[in-house]
Phi, psi and omega in degrees: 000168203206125198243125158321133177292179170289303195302293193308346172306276206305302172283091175320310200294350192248332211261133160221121173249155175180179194276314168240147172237148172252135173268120185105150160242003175321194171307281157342307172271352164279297189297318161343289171316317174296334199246330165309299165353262142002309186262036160072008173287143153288123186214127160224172183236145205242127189254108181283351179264183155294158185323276179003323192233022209289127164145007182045201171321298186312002162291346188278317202291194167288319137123065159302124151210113172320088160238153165309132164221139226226034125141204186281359160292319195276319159332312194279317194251039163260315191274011168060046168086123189290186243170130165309307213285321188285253254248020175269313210259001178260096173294061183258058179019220160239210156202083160306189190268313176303341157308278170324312195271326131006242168343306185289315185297338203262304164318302211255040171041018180085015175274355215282147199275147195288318163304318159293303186295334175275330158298344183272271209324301184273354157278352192277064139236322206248021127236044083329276162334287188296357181269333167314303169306318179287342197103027165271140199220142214230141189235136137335143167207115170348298234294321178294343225240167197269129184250157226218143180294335187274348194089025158240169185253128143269107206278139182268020193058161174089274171312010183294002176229151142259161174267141174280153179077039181006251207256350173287280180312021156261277228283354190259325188286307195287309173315309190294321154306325182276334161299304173308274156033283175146321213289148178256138164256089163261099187318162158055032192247100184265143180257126213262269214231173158288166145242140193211082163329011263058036197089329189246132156267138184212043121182202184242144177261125194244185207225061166275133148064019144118005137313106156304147157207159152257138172279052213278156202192125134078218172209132164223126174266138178282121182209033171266092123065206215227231215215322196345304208293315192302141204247293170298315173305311179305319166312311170307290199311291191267332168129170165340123162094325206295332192282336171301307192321121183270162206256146220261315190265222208260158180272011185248330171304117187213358195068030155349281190263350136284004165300309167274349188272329179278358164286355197241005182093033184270180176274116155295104178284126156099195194252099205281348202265331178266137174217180171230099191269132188247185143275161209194128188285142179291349185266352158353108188293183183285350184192105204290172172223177199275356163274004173234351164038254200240024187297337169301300185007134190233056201260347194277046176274356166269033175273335214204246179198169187205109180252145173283203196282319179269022164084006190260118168286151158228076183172165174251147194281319184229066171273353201177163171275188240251318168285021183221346189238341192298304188323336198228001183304318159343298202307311184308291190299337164319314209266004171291129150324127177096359224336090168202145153236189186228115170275162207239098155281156149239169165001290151328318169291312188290332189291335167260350130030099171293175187288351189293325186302347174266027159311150154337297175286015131352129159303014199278118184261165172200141171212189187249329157242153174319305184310306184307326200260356170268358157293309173304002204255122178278126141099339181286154209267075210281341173301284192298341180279326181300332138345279191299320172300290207308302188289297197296328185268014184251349175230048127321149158256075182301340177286011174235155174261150194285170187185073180319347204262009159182256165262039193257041171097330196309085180255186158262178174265145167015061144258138174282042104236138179242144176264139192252343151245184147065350174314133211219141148299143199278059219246332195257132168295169335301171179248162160225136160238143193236127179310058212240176181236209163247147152266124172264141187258289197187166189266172150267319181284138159264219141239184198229117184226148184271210200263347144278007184062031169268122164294139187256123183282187166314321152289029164065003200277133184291169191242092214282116171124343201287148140206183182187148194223187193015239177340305206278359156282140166237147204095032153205057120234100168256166194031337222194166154164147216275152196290109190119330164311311184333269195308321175270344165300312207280304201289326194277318190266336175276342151327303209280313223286309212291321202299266209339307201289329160309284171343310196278315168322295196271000158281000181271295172344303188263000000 
């Protein structure tokens, strides 16, 4: 426990008050902010990077987000009206809930805890609308969805919207609310400890421009995110290799505020041991920055097959659609020699391609026979991987047919890993291959938070002033976890925290 010294006390210039303070500005800690507001609290928020670099993860992302939507009525009025030609060539269905509780259950093997999937499920359709309501401006999105021989799209459900200007346009629409709002940003503010009263926290002692201050407060919500960034935790935490892993977001995630909030007895949650790792081009820096935002990004492997270093595939490449499988793809490759592999196209494969793969920095081989281009592959075992192209186009099912417009089955035959859609032979030049690793995305492990986002200590008991949103909750994403939650858990839970924590400020009051 940790008590404000006397001297910072003492010295006005150092003291800041208010009813709530929030740690973080990601997604999570702005809604958070918005919705204290909104419930009449004074609220400020402490951003640990520079403006410049202000917005946690969510500045990184694609800005994907998973909600329940009950058809093309609520699409057309989250994105402020569909275009004939969009709702001529678009299949987009729905997504229920029994859907939503589906897909999280199936990913995370069915541990994700039934309490967390309900705060997620049943709130994602209806914050959404209110992330709308704030100046979140919203697109269909494609880029995930079953494209069709004809040019129409079919939507696989969950994932159908983006935020437009992706995770820059989410953080810039949410800073401009939390501003309007009321809420103060105080920058360049790493938060140090909890102050812990009696039992009650009631603010934070934080590190501005090289300075301790205090913060008093409240309610204070925790919402900077999770440990990725951190290099010895992921080794501690997630195991042997993890410190290789390059970090997809931000470098300000390093795990802060569970550090303070598990200094103070909170309860550690979830699967601390899990994260959501992607493929990731190997020319990558070791910790991305916001002027390459998600271009490294390596997701199209289920155009083409993906061999390690001894020429061997190990995963099935179309096990699943691309947003139910990406998440977890890191890990596998962590765990190849070398960690690294080469997805592999032909003429076909390559031709679908999203566009981040031709940047510049790319990791890209390209030759006119198979043989040249697994000759260009440093470190690869190449008699066997030409094997393995030789074996895999040879147990294509060619009696089924192919259909990018969905699941369709098109698998291989009496291979010890099988491809389970979409199998195509690696057979017409050119061929292309691409260098990738793993990217960590965010962490899984948490805290233990109730239906109010109130942190619970180890005897399950709440930590009377404590709350937490996005990241730093734990117990709902384990190994895996469907494309597009990220952002809406952090929306969702950073909702609940900021209300609740107003709610309690102003029932203290009266």
């Amino acid at each position: 426990m940790t008590t404000a010294p006397a001297t910072g006390e003492s010295e006005q210039d150092n003291v800041e008050q208010t009813d709530v303070l929030v740690v973080g500005a990601g997604m999570a800690g702005l809604c958070a902010a918005i919705a204290a507001c909104h419930a009449g609290a004074s609220v400020i928020v402490l951003e640990k990077a520079p403006k410049a670099e202000r917005g946690g993860n969510t500045r990184f992302s694609n800005g994907a987000i998973r909600a329940v939507y009950h058809g093309v009525e609520d699409i057309d009025a989250l994105v402020g009206g569909l275009s004939a030609s969009e709702r001529e060539r678009s299949e987009f269905g729905s997504y229920s809930r029994e859907q939503y509780y589906d897909d999280l259950a199936r990913v995370t093997q069915y541990r994700s805890h039934p309490d967390m999937a309900d705060m997620l499920v049943e709130n994602s359709r209806e914050t959404l609308f209110w992330l709308q309501q704030q100046g979140m401006r919203f697109l269909p999105l494609y880029e995930w969805q079953f494209k069709l021989p004809d040019g129409r799209i079919r939507f696989s459900g969950g994932s159908a919207l983006e935020v437009y200007g992706a995770g820059e346009g989410a953080s810039e629409a949410l800073f401009r609310a939390a501003e309007r709002s009321g809420a103060r940003v105080l920058y360049q503010t790493k938060a140090l400890s909890l102050i812990d009263e009696a039992g009650r926290i009631t603010g934070v002692i934080a590190r501005k421009d090289g300075a301790d201050i205090v913060i008093r407060a409240q309610r204070v919500v925790l919402a900077c995110g999770g440990f990725e960034a951190n290099v010895e935790w992921r080794t501690r935490y997630i195991g042997p290799s993890w410190d290789l892993a390059k970090v997809r977001g931000s470098r300000f995630n390093t795990g802060d505020g569970l550090r303070i909030a598990l200094d103070r007895g909170a309860m550690p949650f979830g699967n601390w041991s899990g994260c959501h790792s992607a493929s990731w081009d190997l020319n990558a820096p070791d910790v991305n920055e916001l002027e390459f935002g998600a271009v490294f990004k390596r997701d199209d492997y289920l155009e083409g097959i993906v061999v390690n270093a001894d020429g061997e595939r190990f995963f099935d490449e179309g096990a699943d659609i691309r947003a139910l499988t990406y998440a977890k793809l890191g890990r596998a490759i962590l765990a190849q020699p070398g960690q690294v592999a080469w997805q592999i196209f032909d003429k076909h494969g390559a031709a679908r391609l999203h566009g981040e793969y031709r940047v510049k920095q790319s990791a890209r081989y390209r030759a006119d026979t198979i043989g040249a281009l697994v000759a260009q592959l440093e470190g690869m075992k190449r008699e066997a991987c030409l094997a393995t192209v030789k074996s895999f186009n040879a147990a294509v099912r060619t009696d089924i047919p192919y259909d990018p417009g969905k699941k369709d089955g098109r698998c291989t035959q009496a291979l010890a890993i099988p491809k389970s859609n979409w199998a195509l032979a690696i057979a017409e030049p050119p061929f292309e291959a691409y260098a990738v690793t793993c990217g960590i995305t965010f962490t899984f492990g948490g805290l233990r938070v109730d239906a109010d986002c109130c942190v619970l200590d180890e005897g399950g008991q709440r930590i009377k002033g404590l709350l937490a949103a996005g990241e730093m909750v734990g117990g709902l994403f384990y190994f895996n976890y469907p494309g597009g939650s990220g952002l809406m858990s952090a929306a969702v839970f950073g909702r609940i925290a900021g209300r609740s924590a107003a709610e309690a400020v102003l029932a203290d009051a009266s």
